[in-house]
C-alpha positions as a printed Julia matrix, in Angstrom:
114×3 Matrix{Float64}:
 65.25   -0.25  -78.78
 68.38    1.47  -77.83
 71.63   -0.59  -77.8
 71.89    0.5   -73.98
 68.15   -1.31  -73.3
 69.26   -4.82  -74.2
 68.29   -7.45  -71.73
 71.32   -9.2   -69.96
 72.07  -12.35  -71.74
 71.25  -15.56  -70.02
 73.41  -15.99  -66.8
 74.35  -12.42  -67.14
 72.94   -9.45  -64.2
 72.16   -6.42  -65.57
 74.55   -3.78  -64.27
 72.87   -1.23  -61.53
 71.29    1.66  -62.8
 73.79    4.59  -63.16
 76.93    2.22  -63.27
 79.39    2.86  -65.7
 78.84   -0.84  -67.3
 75.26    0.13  -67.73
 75.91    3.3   -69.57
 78.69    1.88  -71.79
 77.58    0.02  -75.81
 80.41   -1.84  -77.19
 79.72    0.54  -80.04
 80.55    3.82  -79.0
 83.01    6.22  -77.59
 83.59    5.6   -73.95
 82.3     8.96  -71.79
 84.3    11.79  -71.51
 85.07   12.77  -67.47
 82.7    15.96  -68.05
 79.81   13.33  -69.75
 80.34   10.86  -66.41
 79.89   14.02  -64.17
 76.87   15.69  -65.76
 75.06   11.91  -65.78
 75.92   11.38  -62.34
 74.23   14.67  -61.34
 71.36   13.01  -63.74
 71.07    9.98  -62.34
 70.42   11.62  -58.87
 67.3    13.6   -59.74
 63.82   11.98  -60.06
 62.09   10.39  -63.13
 61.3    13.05  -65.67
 57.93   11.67  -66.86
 56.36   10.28  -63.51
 58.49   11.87  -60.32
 58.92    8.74  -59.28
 62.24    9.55  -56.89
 63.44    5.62  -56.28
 66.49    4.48  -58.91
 66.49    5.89  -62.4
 68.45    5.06  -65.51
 69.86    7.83  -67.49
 68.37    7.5   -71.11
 70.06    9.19  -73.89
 67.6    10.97  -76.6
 70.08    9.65  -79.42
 73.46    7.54  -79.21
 76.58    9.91  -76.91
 73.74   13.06  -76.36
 74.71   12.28  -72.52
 74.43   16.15  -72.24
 70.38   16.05  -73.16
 70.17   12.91  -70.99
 67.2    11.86  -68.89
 66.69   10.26  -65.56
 63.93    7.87  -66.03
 62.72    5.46  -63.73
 62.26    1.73  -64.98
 58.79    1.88  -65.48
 59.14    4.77  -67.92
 62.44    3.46  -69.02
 62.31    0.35  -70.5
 59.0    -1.22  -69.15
 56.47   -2.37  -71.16
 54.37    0.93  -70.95
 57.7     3.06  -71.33
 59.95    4.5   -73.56
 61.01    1.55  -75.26
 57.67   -0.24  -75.1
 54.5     1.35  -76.01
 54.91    5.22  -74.26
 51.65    4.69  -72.86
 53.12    6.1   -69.38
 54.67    9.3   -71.74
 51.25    9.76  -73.26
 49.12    9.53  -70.45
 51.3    12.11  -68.78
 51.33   13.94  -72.1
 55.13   14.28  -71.86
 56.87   14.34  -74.59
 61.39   13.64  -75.03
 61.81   17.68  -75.59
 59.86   18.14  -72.68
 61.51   16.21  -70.0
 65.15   17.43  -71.4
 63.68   20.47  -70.36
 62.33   19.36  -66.9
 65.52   17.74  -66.67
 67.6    20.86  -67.41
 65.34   22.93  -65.13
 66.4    20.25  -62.37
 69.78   20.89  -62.82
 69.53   24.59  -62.43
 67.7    24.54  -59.71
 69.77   22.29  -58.01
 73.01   24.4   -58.99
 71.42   27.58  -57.09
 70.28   26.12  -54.15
């Protein structure tokens, strides 16, 4: 799993979905101001994979690609059936990571000419 994905460690709360502390590995380059914008847009659009429109978390297809980021919710996220479990949720779906960048880019435009 993804360095961002870790479970809090005992005592610890996970940080709220979309928080900087959330998005942030001790292991990589902070975000640039024009990275924290375009994931904040992200984070406001609905799960990629399902639709689901409650609170996502904003994966990143490969460590600092916050530009091809993905709002996913939990479920499809990190849940047992998601992206860093099984992808049983991504394969019933037949999505695929290209594909929701896509959807996700699509989103964006859409939203930008409205």
């Amino acid at each position: 799993p993804s360095p961002n994905c870790r479970p809090p460690r005992c005592g610890q709360s996970r940080p709220s979905p979309g928080s900087p502390d959330a998005l942030q590995s001790k292991n990589k380059a902070a975000q640039t101001a024009a990275e924290r914008r375009h994931v904040a847009k992200v984070a406001a659009l609905p799960c990629s994979v399902c639709g689901d429109t409650g609170p996502v978390e904003v994966h990143e297809p490969e460590q600092g690609l916050w530009f091809a980021s993905i709002p996913l919710c939990i479920p499809c996220h990190r849940g047992p059936d998601g992206w860093h479990g099984t992808r049983l949720r991504w394969k019933l779906r037949r999505v695929n990571e290209l594909q929701a960048i896509d959807k996700t880019y699509r989103a964006l435009a859409l939203a930008a000419t409205a």
